[in-house]
N, C-alpha and C positions, 0 to 999 in steps of 0.2 A: 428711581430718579425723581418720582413723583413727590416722595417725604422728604427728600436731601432740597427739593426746591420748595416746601410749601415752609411758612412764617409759622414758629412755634409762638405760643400763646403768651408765655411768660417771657419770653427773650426778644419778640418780636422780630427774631432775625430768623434767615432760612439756616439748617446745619451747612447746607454748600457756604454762604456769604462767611458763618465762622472761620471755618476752615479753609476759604480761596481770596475773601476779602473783597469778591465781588457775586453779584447774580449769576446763578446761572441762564445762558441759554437755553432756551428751548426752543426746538421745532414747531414750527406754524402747520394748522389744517391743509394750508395749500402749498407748503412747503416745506418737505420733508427733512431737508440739509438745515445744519445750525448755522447761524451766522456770527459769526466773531467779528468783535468791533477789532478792527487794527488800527492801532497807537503809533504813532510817530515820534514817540517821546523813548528817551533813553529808557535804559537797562535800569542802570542806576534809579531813575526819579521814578521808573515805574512802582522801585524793590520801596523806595521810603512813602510813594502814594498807599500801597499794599500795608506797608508797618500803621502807616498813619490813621490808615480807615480798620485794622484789626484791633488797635491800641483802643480807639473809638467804640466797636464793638464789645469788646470785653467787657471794658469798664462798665456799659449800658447796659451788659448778661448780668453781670457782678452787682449792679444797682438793682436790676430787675429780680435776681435771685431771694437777696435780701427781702427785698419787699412781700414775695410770695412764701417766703419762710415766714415770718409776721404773718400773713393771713393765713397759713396752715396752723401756727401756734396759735391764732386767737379761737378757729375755729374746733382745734384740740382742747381750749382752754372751757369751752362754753359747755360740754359733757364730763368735761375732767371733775370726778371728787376728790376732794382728800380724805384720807382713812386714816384714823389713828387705832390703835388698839392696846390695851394696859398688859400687865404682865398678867400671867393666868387666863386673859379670856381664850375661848375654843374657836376655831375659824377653821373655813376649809380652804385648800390651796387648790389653785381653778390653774392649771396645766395642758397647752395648746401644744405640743409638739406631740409629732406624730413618729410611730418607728415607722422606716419604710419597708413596704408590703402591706400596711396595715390598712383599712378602709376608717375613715372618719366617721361612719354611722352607729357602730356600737360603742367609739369610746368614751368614757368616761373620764370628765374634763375635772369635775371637780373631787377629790379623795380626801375624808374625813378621817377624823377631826385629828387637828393639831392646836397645840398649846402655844397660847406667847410665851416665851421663855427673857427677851429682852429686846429692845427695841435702837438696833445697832445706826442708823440715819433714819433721816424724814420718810423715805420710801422703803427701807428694810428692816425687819425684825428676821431675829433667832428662833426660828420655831420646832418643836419636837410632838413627834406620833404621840397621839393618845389610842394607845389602846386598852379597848373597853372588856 
C-alpha cells in the first residue's frame, strides 16, 4: 500500500492516482478506519471528472517519460565511444551472457582473436575465428 501511495520520481504521480485518478486514502495514527470523501455529484460527472484528471495524468507521465529518456541518453552518450574497425584487423568479442547453472566468477568474457571480415552498419561488422 505504502509504494502504490508514494509519488514516483519521474512521473511525479502515485501508481494508485494513475490507475484510480485520485489519491489514495490512508489511515491516520489515531485513526485506524479510512475515510472516503462522499460526492454528491452524479455517476456520470463523477466518470468525465475521472477521464479528465487521468487524460491530465498521462500526458504529464508521457511528457515526463520523454524527458528522463533525454537524460538517460545524454548520460549514456557522455561514456559512449565510437569504434570503427577496417577489414583485416583482429579484435576480441567481449560476451556477457551466461548459461544457466553457470557461476560468473570463472568466466571468460572476452574469446580471441577474431578477424574484420566486413563492416555490415555503423555498430556491426562480419567477423570470423582466427585460429592460430
Amino acid at each position: 500500500m505504502a509504494h502504490r501511495a508514494q509519488l514516483h520520481s519521474v512521473t511525479s504521480y502515485s501508481p494508485f492516482y494513475l490507475l484510480h485518478g485520485r489519491e489514495m486514502q490512508l489511515p491516520g495514527n489515531d485513526n485506524l478506519k479510512t475515510r472516503c470523501v462522499q460526492e454528491s455529484t452524479s455517476l456520470d460527472r463523477r466518470i468525465e471528472k475521472l477521464k479528465s484528471s487521468l487524460r491530465m495524468a498521462y500526458k504529464e507521465v508521457s511528457k515526463a517519460n520523454r524527458k528522463a529518456h533525454q537524460r538517460n541518453k545524454r548520460l549514456y552518450d557522455r561514456k559512449a565511444k565510437a569504434r570503427h574497425f577496417e577489414e583485416n584487423y583482429l579484435v576480441y568479442l567481449y560476451t556477457s551472457a551466461m548459461k544457466s547453472g553457470l557461476t560468473r566468477r570463472f568466466k571468460k568474457f572476452w574469446s580471441c582473436p577474431y578477424q574484420v571480415i566486413t563492416k555490415i552498419s555503423e555498430l556491426n561488422y562480419e567477423i570470423v575465428r582466427q585460429d592460430n
